[in-house]
C-alpha positions as CSV (number, residue, x, y, z in Angstrom):
1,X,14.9,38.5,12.1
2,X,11.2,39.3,12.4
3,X,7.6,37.0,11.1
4,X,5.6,38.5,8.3
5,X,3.5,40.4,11.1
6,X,5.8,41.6,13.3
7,X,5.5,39.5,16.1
8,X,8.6,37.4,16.3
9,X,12.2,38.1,17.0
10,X,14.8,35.1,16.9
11,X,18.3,35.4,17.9
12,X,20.9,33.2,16.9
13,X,23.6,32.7,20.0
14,X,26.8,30.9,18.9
15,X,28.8,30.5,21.9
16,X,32.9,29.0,20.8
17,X,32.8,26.1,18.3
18,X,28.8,25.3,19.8
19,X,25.9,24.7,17.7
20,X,23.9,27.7,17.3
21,X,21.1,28.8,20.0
22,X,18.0,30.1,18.6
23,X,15.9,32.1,20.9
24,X,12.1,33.1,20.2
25,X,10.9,36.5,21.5
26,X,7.4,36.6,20.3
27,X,5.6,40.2,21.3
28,X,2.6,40.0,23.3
29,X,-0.8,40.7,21.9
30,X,-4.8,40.9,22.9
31,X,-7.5,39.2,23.1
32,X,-11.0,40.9,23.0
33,X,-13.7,39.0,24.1
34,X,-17.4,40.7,23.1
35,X,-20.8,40.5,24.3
36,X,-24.0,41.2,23.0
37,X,-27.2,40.9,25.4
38,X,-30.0,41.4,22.8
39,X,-32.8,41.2,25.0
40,X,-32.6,42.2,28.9
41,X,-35.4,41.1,31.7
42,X,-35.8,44.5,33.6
43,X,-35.4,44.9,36.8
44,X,-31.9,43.0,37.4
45,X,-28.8,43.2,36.6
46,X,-27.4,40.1,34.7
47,X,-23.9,38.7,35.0
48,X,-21.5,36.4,32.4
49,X,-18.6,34.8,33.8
50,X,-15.8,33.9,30.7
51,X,-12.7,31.1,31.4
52,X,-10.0,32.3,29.6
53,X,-7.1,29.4,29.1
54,X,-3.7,30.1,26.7
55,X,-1.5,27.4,26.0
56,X,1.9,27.7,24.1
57,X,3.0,24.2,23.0
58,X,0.2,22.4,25.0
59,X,1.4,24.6,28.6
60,X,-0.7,26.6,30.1
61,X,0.1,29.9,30.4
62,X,-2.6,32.4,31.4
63,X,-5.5,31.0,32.9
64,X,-8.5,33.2,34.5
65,X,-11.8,34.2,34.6
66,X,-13.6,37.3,33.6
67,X,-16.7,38.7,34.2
68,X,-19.1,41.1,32.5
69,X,-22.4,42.5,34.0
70,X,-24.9,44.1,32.0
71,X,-27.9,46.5,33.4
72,X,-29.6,46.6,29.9
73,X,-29.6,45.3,26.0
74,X,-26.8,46.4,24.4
75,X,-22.6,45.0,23.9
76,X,-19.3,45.2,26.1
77,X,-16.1,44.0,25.9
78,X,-13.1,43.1,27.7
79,X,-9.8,43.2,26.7
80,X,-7.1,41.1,28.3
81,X,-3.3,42.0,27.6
82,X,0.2,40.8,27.1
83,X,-0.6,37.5,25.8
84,X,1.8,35.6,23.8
85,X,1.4,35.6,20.2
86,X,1.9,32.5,19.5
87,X,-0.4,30.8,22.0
88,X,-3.7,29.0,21.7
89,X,-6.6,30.8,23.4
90,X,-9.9,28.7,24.4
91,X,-12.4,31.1,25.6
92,X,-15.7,29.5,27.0
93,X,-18.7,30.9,28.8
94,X,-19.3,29.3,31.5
95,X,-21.9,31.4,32.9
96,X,-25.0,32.4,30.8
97,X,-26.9,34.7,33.7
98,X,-29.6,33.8,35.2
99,X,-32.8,33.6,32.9
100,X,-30.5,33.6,29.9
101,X,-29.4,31.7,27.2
102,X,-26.2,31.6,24.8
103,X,-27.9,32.6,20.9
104,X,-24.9,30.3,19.2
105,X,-21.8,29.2,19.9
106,X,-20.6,29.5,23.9
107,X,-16.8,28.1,23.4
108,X,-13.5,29.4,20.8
109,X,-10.5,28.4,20.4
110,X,-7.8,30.9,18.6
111,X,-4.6,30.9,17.5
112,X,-3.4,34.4,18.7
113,X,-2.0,36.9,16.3
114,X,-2.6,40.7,15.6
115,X,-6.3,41.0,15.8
116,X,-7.9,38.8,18.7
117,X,-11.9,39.1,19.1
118,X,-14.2,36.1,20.1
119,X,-18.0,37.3,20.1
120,X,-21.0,36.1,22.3
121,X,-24.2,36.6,22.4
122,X,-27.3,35.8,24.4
123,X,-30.8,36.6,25.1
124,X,-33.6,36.1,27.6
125,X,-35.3,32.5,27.8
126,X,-38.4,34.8,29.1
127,X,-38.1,32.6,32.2
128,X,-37.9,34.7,35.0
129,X,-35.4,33.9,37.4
130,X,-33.0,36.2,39.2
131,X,-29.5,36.1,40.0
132,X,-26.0,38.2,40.1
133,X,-22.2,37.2,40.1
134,X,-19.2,38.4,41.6
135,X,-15.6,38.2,40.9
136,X,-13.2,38.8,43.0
137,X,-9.4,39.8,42.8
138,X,-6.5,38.9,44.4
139,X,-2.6,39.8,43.2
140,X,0.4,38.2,44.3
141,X,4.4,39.3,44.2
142,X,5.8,36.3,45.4
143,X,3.6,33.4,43.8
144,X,3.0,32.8,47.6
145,X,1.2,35.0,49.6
146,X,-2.1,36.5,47.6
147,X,-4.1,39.7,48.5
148,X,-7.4,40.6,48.1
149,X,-8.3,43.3,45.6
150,X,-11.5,45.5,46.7
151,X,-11.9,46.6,43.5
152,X,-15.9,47.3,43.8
153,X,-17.7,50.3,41.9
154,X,-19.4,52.3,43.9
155,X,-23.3,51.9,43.5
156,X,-22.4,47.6,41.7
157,X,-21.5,47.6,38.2
Protein backbone atom coordinates (compact mmCIF):
# COMPACT_ATOMS: atom_id res chain seq x y z
CA UNK A 1 0.00 0.00 0.00
CA UNK A 2 1.11 3.62 -0.42
CA UNK A 3 0.32 7.23 2.06
CA UNK A 4 -1.78 9.92 0.41
CA UNK A 5 1.56 11.54 -0.98
CA UNK A 6 3.36 8.85 -2.12
CA UNK A 7 5.94 8.43 0.25
CA UNK A 8 5.25 5.22 2.06
CA UNK A 9 5.33 1.60 1.12
CA UNK A 10 4.37 -1.10 3.85
CA UNK A 11 4.64 -4.71 3.36
CA UNK A 12 2.90 -7.20 5.13
CA UNK A 13 5.29 -10.51 5.77
CA UNK A 14 3.42 -13.55 7.13
CA UNK A 15 5.89 -16.09 7.65
CA UNK A 16 3.81 -19.95 8.60
CA UNK A 17 1.14 -19.55 11.30
CA UNK A 18 3.25 -16.07 12.59
CA UNK A 19 1.70 -12.76 13.21
CA UNK A 20 2.08 -10.51 10.35
CA UNK A 21 5.37 -8.33 9.83
CA UNK A 22 4.73 -4.87 8.67
CA UNK A 23 7.70 -3.15 7.15
CA UNK A 24 7.83 0.77 6.38
CA UNK A 25 9.77 1.91 3.25
CA UNK A 26 9.29 5.59 3.34
CA UNK A 27 10.97 7.34 0.08
CA UNK A 28 13.54 9.79 0.71
CA UNK A 29 12.94 13.48 0.15
CA UNK A 30 14.73 17.20 0.46
CA UNK A 31 15.26 19.70 2.45
CA UNK A 32 16.07 23.20 1.00
CA UNK A 33 17.38 25.50 3.23
CA UNK A 34 17.37 29.42 1.76
CA UNK A 35 19.21 32.50 2.44
CA UNK A 36 18.65 35.90 1.92
CA UNK A 37 21.57 38.55 2.68
CA UNK A 38 19.62 41.82 2.23
CA UNK A 39 22.30 44.08 2.89
CA UNK A 40 26.23 43.18 2.28
CA UNK A 41 29.34 45.31 3.86
CA UNK A 42 31.68 45.54 0.74
CA UNK A 43 34.76 44.47 0.63
CA UNK A 44 34.48 40.80 2.26
CA UNK A 45 33.04 38.00 1.73
CA UNK A 46 30.61 36.74 4.47
CA UNK A 47 30.04 33.15 5.60
CA UNK A 48 26.72 31.27 7.34
CA UNK A 49 27.32 28.04 8.87
CA UNK A 50 23.68 25.87 9.13
CA UNK A 51 23.41 22.52 11.70
CA UNK A 52 21.27 20.29 10.14
CA UNK A 53 19.82 17.38 12.65
CA UNK A 54 16.98 14.62 11.43
CA UNK A 55 15.50 12.40 13.87
CA UNK A 56 13.02 9.50 13.08
CA UNK A 57 11.29 8.40 16.26
CA UNK A 58 13.58 10.65 18.52
CA UNK A 59 17.11 8.85 16.60
CA UNK A 60 19.28 10.74 15.01
CA UNK A 61 19.73 10.09 11.65
CA UNK A 62 21.54 12.71 9.55
CA UNK A 63 23.45 15.16 11.33
CA UNK A 64 25.81 17.88 9.55
CA UNK A 65 26.74 21.17 8.90
CA UNK A 66 26.42 23.36 5.90
CA UNK A 67 27.81 26.36 4.84
CA UNK A 68 26.86 29.18 2.48
CA UNK A 69 29.22 32.23 1.57
CA UNK A 70 27.92 35.15 -0.02
CA UNK A 71 30.15 37.93 -2.01
CA UNK A 72 27.09 40.40 -2.28
CA UNK A 73 23.10 41.11 -1.33
CA UNK A 74 21.20 38.71 -2.86
CA UNK A 75 19.69 34.62 -1.91
CA UNK A 76 21.16 31.00 -2.19
CA UNK A 77 20.24 27.81 -1.27
CA UNK A 78 21.27 24.46 -0.53
CA UNK A 79 19.65 21.43 -1.01
CA UNK A 80 20.49 18.33 1.03
CA UNK A 81 19.18 14.88 -0.33
CA UNK A 82 17.84 11.41 0.49
CA UNK A 83 16.27 12.27 3.73
CA UNK A 84 13.70 10.20 5.17
CA UNK A 85 10.20 11.37 4.87
CA UNK A 86 9.07 10.84 7.86
CA UNK A 87 11.83 12.44 9.96
CA UNK A 88 11.91 15.57 12.03
CA UNK A 89 14.39 18.13 10.70
CA UNK A 90 15.75 21.02 13.11
CA UNK A 91 17.69 23.37 11.09
CA UNK A 92 19.59 26.25 13.10
CA UNK A 93 22.06 28.86 12.20
CA UNK A 94 24.58 28.78 14.16
CA UNK A 95 26.77 31.23 12.38
CA UNK A 96 25.41 34.70 11.45
CA UNK A 97 28.83 36.18 9.68
CA UNK A 98 30.76 38.43 10.95
CA UNK A 99 29.12 42.01 11.21
CA UNK A 100 25.81 40.38 10.68
CA UNK A 101 22.67 39.72 12.23
CA UNK A 102 19.74 37.06 11.79
CA UNK A 103 16.34 39.56 10.58
CA UNK A 104 13.87 36.89 12.44
CA UNK A 105 13.80 33.58 13.26
CA UNK A 106 17.46 31.64 13.26
CA UNK A 107 16.12 27.93 14.27
CA UNK A 108 13.04 25.39 12.43
CA UNK A 109 11.97 22.44 13.14
CA UNK A 110 10.00 20.35 10.19
CA UNK A 111 8.26 17.45 9.77
CA UNK A 112 9.60 16.24 6.33
CA UNK A 113 7.25 15.54 3.53
CA UNK A 114 7.18 16.51 -0.29
CA UNK A 115 8.12 20.12 -0.17
CA UNK A 116 10.97 20.94 2.36
CA UNK A 117 12.22 24.74 2.54
CA UNK A 118 13.29 26.67 5.76
CA UNK A 119 14.18 30.42 4.91
CA UNK A 120 16.79 32.77 6.62
CA UNK A 121 17.62 35.99 6.40
CA UNK A 122 20.05 38.49 7.66
CA UNK A 123 21.53 41.86 7.31
CA UNK A 124 24.40 43.99 8.24
CA UNK A 125 24.58 45.41 11.98
CA UNK A 126 26.69 48.29 10.17
CA UNK A 127 29.36 47.27 12.58
CA UNK A 128 32.31 46.54 10.83
CA UNK A 129 34.10 43.60 11.59
CA UNK A 130 35.58 41.04 9.32
CA UNK A 131 35.72 37.44 9.11
CA UNK A 132 35.38 34.20 6.76
CA UNK A 133 34.44 30.36 7.45
CA UNK A 134 35.44 27.23 6.06
CA UNK A 135 34.10 23.86 5.91
CA UNK A 136 35.68 21.10 5.34
CA UNK A 137 34.85 17.55 4.00
CA UNK A 138 35.70 14.33 4.78
CA UNK A 139 33.90 10.81 3.34
CA UNK A 140 34.20 7.53 4.78
CA UNK A 141 33.47 3.74 3.32
CA UNK A 142 34.00 1.93 6.30
CA UNK A 143 32.57 4.16 9.21
CA UNK A 144 36.31 3.95 10.22
CA UNK A 145 38.82 5.42 8.41
CA UNK A 146 37.74 9.12 7.08
CA UNK A 147 39.36 11.15 4.12
CA UNK A 148 39.77 14.51 3.49
CA UNK A 149 37.82 16.08 0.64
CA UNK A 150 39.76 19.11 -1.15
CA UNK A 151 36.87 20.23 -2.52
CA UNK A 152 37.95 24.16 -2.82
CA UNK A 153 36.88 26.55 -5.79
CA UNK A 154 39.37 27.88 -7.44
CA UNK A 155 39.65 31.75 -6.69
CA UNK A 156 37.25 30.98 -2.74
CA UNK A 157 33.68 30.85 -3.17
Amino acid sequence: TKDERGKLNTEVLYEDDSEPIFINNFEPVRLEIEKELDTWEDGSPVTFIFDVVVKVDDEVVYADVHSMTFNGPGSKSIVIENLPANGVATVKEVYAGAGYKVSGDAEFTVELSEQNKVGFKNTYDEKKKRGYGAQNTFTTEDGETWTWVNDLKEGGE
